[in-house]
FIKE-46488 format. One record per atom (N, C-alpha, C): residue in one letter; atom name; y, z, x; residue number from 1. Coordinates in pm, 1 decimal, always signed. Example, Ala and Ser with C-alpha at 12.3 -4.5 7.8 and 13.67 -1.06 7.14 Angstrom:
2
TIKOL	A	N	-569.0	+780.0	+1319.0	1
TIKOL	A	CA	-450.0	+780.0	+1230.0	1
TIKOL	A	C	-330.0	+780.0	+1320.0	1
TIKOL	S	N	-225.0	+708.0	+1285.0	2
TIKOL	S	CA	-106.0	+714.0	+1367.0	2
TIKOL	S	C	+3.0	+787.0	+1290.0	2
***
This chain:
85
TIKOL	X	N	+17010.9	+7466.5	+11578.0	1
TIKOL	X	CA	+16906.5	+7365.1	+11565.6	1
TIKOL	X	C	+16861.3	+7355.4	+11420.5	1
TIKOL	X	N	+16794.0	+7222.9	+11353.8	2
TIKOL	X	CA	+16764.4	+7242.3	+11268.7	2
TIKOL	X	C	+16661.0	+7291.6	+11238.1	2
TIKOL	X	N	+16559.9	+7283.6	+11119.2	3
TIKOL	X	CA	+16433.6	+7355.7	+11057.3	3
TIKOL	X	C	+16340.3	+7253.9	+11155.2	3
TIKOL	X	N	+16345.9	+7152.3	+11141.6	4
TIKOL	X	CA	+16226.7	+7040.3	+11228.6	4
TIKOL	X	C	+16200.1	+7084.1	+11345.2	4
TIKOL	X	N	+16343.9	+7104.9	+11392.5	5
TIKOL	X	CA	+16406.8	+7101.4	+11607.7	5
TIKOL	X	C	+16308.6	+7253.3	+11586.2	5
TIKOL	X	N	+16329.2	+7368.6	+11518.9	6
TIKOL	X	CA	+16293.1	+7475.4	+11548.1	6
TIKOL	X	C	+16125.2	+7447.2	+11506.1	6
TIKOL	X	N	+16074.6	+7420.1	+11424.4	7
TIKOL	X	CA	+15928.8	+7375.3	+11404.4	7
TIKOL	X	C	+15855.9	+7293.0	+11509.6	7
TIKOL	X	N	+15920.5	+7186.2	+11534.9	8
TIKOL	X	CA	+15846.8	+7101.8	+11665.4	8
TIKOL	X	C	+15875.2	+7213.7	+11804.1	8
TIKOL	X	N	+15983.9	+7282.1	+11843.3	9
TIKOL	X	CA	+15966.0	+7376.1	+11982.6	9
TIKOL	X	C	+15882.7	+7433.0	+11918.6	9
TIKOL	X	N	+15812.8	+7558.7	+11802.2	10
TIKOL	X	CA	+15746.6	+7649.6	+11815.4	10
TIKOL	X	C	+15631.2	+7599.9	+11796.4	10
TIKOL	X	N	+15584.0	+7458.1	+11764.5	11
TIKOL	X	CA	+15440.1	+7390.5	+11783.8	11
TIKOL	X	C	+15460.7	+7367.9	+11922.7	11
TIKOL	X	N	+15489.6	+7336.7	+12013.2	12
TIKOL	X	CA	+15483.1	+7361.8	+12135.4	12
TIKOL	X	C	+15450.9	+7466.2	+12206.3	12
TIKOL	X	N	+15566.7	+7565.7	+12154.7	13
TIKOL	X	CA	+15583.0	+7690.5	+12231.7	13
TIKOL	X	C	+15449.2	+7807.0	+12182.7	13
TIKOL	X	N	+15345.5	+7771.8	+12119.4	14
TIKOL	X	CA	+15241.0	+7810.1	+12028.9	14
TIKOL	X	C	+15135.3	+7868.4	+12128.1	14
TIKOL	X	N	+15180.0	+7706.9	+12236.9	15
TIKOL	X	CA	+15042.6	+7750.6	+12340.4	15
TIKOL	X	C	+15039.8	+7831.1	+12442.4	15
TIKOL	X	N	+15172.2	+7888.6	+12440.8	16
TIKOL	X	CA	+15207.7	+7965.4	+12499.4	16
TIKOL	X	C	+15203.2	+8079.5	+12471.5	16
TIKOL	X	N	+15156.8	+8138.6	+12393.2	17
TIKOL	X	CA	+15198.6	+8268.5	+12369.8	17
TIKOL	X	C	+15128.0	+8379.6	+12402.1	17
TIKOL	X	N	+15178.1	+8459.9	+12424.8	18
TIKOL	X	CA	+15135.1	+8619.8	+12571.1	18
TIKOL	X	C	+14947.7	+8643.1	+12521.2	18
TIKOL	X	N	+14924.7	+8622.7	+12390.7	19
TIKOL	X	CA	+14788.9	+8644.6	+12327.0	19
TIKOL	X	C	+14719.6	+8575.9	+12242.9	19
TIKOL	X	N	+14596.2	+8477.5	+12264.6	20
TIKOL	X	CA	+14545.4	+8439.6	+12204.9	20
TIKOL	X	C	+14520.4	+8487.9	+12030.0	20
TIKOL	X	N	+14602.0	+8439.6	+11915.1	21
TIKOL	X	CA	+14534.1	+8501.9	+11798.5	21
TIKOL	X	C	+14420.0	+8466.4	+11772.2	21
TIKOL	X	N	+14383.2	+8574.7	+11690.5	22
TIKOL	X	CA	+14302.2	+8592.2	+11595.6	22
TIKOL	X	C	+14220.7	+8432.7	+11502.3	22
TIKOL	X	N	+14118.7	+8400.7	+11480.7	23
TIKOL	X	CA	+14055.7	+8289.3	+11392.4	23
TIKOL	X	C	+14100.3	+8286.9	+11300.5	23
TIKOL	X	N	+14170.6	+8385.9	+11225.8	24
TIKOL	X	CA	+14174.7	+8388.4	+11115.1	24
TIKOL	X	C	+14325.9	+8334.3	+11102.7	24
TIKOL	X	N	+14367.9	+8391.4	+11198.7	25
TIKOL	X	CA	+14562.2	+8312.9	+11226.4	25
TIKOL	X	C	+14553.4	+8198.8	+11257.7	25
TIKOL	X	N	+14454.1	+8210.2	+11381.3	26
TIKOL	X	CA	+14483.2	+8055.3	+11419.3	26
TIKOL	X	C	+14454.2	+7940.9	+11276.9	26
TIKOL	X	N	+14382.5	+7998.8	+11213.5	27
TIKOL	X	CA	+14345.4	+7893.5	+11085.4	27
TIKOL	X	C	+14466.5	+7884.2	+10988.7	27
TIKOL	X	N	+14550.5	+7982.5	+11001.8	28
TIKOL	X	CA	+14676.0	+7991.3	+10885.1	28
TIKOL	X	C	+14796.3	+7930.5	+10951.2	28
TIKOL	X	N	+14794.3	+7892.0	+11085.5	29
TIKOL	X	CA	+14890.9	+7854.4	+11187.6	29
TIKOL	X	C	+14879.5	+7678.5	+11165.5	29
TIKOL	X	N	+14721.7	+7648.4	+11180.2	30
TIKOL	X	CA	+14650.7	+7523.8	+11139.1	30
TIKOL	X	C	+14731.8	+7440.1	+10991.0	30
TIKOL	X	N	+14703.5	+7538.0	+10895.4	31
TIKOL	X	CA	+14726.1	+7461.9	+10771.7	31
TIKOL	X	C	+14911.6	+7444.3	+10734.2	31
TIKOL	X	N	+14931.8	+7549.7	+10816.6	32
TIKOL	X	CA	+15065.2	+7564.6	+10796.5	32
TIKOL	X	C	+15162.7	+7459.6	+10892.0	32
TIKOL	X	N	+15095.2	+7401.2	+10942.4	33
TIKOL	X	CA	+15170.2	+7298.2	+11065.0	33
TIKOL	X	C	+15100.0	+7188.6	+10981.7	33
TIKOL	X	N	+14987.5	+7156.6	+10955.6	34
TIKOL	X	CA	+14985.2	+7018.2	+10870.6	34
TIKOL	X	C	+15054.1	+7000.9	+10764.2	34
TIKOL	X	N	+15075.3	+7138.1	+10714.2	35
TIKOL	X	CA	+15175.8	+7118.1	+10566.1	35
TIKOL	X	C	+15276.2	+7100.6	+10596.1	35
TIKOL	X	N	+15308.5	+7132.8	+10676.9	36
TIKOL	X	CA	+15508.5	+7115.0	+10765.0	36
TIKOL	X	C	+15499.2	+6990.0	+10795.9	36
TIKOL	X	N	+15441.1	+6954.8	+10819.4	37
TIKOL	X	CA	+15402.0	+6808.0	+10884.9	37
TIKOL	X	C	+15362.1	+6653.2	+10792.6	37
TIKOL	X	N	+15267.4	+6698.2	+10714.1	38
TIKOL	X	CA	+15186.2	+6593.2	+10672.5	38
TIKOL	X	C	+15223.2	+6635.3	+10552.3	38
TIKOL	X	N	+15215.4	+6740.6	+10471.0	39
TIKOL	X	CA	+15212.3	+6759.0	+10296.0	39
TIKOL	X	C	+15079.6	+6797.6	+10280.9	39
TIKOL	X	N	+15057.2	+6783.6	+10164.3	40
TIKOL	X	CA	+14970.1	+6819.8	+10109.2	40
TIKOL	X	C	+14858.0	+6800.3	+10202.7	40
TIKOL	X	N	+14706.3	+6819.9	+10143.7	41
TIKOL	X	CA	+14587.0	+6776.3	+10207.6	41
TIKOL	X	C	+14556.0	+6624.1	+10210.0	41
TIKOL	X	N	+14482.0	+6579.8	+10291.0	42
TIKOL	X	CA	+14444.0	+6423.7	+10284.6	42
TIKOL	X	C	+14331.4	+6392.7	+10309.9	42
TIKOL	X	N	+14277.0	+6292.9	+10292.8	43
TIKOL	X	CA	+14167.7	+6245.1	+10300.1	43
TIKOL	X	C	+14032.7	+6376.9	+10238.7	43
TIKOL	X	N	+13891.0	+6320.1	+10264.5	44
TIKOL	X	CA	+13786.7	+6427.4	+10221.5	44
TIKOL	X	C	+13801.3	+6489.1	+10273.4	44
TIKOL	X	N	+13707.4	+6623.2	+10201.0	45
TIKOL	X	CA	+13649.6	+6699.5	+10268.2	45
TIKOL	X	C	+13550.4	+6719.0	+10357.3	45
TIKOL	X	N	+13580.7	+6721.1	+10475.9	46
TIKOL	X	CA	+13445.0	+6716.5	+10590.8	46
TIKOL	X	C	+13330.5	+6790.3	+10474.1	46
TIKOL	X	N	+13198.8	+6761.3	+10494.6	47
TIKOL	X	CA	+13076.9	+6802.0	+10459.9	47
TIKOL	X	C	+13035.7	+6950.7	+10545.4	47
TIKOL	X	N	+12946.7	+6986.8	+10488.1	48
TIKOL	X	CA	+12871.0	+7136.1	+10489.1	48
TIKOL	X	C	+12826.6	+7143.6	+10635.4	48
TIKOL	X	N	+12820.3	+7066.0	+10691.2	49
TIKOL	X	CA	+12743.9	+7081.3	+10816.2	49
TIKOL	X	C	+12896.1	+7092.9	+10925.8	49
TIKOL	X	N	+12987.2	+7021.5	+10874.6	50
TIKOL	X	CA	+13087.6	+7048.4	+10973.1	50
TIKOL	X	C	+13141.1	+7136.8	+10946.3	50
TIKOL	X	N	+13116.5	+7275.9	+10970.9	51
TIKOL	X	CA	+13204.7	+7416.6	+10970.7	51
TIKOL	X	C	+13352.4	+7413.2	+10991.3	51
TIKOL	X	N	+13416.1	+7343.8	+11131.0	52
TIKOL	X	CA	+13505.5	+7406.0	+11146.3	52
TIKOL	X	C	+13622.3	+7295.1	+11083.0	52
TIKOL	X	N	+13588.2	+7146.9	+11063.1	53
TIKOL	X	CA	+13697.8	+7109.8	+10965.2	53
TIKOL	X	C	+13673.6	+7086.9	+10864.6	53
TIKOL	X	N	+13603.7	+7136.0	+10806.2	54
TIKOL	X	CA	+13548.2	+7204.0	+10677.3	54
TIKOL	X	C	+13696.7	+7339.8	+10657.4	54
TIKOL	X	N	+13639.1	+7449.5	+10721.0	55
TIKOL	X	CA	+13756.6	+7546.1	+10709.8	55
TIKOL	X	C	+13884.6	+7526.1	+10720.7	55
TIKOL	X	N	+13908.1	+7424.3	+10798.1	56
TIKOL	X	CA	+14050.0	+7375.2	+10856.6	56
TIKOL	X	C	+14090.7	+7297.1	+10713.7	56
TIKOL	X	N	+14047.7	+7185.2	+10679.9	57
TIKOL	X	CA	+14120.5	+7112.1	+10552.4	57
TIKOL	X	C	+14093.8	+7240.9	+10437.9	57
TIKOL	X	N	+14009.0	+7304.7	+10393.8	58
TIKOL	X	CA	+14026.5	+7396.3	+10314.7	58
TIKOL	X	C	+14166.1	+7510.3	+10294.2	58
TIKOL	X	N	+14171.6	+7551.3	+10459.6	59
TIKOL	X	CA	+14275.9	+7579.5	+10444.9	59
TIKOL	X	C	+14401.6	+7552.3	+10491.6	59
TIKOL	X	N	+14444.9	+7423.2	+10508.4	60
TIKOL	X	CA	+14501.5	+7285.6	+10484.1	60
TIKOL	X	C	+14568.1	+7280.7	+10340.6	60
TIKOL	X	N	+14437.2	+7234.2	+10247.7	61
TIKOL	X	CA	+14457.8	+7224.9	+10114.4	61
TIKOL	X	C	+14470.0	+7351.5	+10022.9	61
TIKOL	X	N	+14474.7	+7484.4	+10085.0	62
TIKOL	X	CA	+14501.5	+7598.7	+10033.2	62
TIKOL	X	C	+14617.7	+7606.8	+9993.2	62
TIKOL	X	N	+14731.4	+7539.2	+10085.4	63
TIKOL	X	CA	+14858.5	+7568.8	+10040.5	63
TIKOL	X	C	+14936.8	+7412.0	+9989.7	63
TIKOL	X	N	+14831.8	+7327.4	+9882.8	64
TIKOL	X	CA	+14868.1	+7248.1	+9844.6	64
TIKOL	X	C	+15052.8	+7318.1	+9754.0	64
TIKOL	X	N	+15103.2	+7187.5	+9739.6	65
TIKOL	X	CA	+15209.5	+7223.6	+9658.6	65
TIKOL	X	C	+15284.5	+7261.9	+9738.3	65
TIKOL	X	N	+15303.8	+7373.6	+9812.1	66
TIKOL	X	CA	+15433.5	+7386.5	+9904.7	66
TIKOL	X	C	+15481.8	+7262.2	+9965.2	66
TIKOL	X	N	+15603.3	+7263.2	+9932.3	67
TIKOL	X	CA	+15689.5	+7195.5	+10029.4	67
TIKOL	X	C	+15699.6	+7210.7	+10206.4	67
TIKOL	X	N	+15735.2	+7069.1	+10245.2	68
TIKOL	X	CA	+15741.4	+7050.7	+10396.7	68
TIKOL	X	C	+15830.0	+7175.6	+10453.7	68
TIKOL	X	N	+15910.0	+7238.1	+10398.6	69
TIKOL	X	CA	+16021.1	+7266.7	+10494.5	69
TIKOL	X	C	+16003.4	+7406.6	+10449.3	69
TIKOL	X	N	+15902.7	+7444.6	+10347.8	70
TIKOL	X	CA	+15880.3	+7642.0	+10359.3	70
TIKOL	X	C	+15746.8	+7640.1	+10421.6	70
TIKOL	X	N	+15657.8	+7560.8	+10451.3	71
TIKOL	X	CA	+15539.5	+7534.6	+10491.7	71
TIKOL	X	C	+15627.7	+7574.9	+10692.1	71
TIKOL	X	N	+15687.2	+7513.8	+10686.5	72
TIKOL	X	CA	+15759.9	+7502.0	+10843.7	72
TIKOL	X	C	+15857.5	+7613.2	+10875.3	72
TIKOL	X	N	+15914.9	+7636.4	+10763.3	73
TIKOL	X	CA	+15932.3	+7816.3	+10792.5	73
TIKOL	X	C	+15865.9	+7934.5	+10818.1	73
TIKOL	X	N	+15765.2	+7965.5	+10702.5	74
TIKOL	X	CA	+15649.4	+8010.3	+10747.5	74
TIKOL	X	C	+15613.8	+8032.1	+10894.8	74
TIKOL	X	N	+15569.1	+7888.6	+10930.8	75
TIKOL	X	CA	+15479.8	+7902.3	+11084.1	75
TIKOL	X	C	+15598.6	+7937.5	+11136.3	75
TIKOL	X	N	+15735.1	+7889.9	+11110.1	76
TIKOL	X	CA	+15850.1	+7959.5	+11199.6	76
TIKOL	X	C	+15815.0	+8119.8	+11200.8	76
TIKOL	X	N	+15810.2	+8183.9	+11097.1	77
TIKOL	X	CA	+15784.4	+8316.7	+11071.2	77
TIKOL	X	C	+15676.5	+8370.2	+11132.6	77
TIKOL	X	N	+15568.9	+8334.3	+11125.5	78
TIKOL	X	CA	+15433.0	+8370.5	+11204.1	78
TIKOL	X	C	+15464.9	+8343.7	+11322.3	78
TIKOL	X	N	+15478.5	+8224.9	+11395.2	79
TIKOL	X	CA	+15469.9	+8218.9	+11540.8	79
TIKOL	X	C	+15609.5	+8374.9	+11598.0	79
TIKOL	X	N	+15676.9	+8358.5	+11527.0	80
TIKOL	X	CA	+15760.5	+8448.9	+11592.8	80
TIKOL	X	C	+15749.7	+8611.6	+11596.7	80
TIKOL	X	N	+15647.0	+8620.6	+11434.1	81
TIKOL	X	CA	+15570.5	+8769.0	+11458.4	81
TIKOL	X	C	+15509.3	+8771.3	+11588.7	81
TIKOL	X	N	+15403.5	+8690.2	+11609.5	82
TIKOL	X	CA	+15321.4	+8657.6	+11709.7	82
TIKOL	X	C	+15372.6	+8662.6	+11829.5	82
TIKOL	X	N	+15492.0	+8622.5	+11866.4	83
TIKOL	X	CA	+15549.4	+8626.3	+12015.9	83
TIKOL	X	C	+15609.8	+8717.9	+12031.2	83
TIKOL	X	N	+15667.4	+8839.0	+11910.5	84
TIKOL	X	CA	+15692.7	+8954.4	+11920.7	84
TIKOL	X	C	+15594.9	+9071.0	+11953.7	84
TIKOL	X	N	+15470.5	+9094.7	+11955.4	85
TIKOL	X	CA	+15389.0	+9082.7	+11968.2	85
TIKOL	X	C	+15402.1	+9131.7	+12132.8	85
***
């Protein structure tokens, strides 16, 4: 399969997995599937009062600059720590 075929099953196969992670993963799982996905960050920054996509585009835009397809390795890499696990 290719890098995409294997990225789109393990965004699927995500919700599945034997254990809920951690906030702090789930937030690195977050930015790392929009970057695989979308690129860079977009649009504003939610404001101070919205906490949680506040954190989310922050760290979104944390891993500005990476490319689509190590951004999508990555979460390949994490989700599969995770289901090892």
């Amino acid at each position: 399969m290719s890098l995409q075929a294997d990225f789109e099953q393990a965004v699927a196969d995500s919700k599945s997995l034997p254990e809920r992670p951690d906030n702090m993963t789930l937030l690195k799982m977050y930015a790392l599937y929009k970057q695989g996905s979308l690129g860079d960050a977009q649009g504003e920054r939610p404001g101070m009062t919205d906490f949680i996509n506040r954190a989310k585009w922050d760290a979104w835009n944390g891993l500005k600059g990476q490319s689509q397809d190590s951004a999508m390795q990555a979460y390949l890499d994490l989700f599969n720590d995770l289901k090892a696990q």
